[in-house]
N, C-alpha and C positions, 0 to 999 in steps of 0.2 A: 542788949542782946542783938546780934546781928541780923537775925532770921528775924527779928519783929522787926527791926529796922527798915529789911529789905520790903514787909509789906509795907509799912504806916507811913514811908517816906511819902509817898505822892501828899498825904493830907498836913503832915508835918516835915518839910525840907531840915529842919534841926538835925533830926533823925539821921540825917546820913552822915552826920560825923563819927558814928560809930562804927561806919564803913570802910576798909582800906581805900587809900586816896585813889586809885585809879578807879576802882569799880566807883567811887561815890562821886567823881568827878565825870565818867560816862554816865550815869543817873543824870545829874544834875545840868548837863549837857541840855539835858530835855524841857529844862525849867523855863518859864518868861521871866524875862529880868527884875519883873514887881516880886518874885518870890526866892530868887539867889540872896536877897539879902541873908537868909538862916540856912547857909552852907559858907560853911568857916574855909577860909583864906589863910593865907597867898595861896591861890590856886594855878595850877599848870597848865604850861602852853595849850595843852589840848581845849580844854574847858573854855582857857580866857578867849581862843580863835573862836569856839563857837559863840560867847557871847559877843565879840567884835562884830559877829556875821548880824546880830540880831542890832548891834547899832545905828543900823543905817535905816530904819524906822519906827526907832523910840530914843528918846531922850534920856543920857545916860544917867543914874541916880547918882548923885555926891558920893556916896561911897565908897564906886564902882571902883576908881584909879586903886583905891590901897587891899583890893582882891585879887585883879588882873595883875598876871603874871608879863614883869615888863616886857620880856621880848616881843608881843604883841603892839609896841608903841609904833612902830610904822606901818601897819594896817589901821589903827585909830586916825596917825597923822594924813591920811589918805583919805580922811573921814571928816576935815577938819572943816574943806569951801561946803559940803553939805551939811552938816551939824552944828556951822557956827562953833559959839563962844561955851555951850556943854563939853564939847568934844575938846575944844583948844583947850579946857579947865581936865579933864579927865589927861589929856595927853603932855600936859603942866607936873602932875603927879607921877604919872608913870614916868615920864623922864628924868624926876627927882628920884624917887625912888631905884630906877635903873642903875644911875651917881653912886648912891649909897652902897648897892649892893654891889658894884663895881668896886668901891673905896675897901669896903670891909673883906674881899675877897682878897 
């Protein structure tokens, strides 16, 4: 149910999968990166610029590159002399992943 969604997300991020992508995507906007993991991906440019913005003072999780929406790969790669060898790995993915979605298009 959407209306229960829109309260109980803050304590359960899951929840907003029952949310159309743009509204659950400006939600989730607001999340810290330890809790994006339970907001279902590939997400869009919007969302993945705001977590690139929050890059550049946490370490990015493993999983990050296969949520982030590629076009976001050259603000990561800009990310790369300050975040080291996380950021070179997250920016490894997304530019694989870009490939792919390039190839199949």
């Amino acid at each position: 149910d959407a209306e229960w969604a829109r309260v109980l997300w803050p304590r359960d991020p899951a929840l907003l999968a029952v949310l159309p992508q743009e509204e659950r995507e400006r939600l989730a906007a607001t999340l810290p990166l330890d809790r994006l993991a339970a907001v279902p991906g590939p997400w869009g440019a919007e969302l993945s610029r705001a977590v690139v913005a929050q890059l550049a003072a946490h370490r990015p999780p493993s999983w990050l590159g296969y949520a982030l929406d590629p076009s976001v790969l050259p603000e990561c790669e800009a990310l790369i002399e300050a975040g080291g060898a996380p950021i070179v790995r997250l920016c490894d993915v997304l530019a694989t992943r870009a490939a792919m979605l390039r190839e199949l298009s």
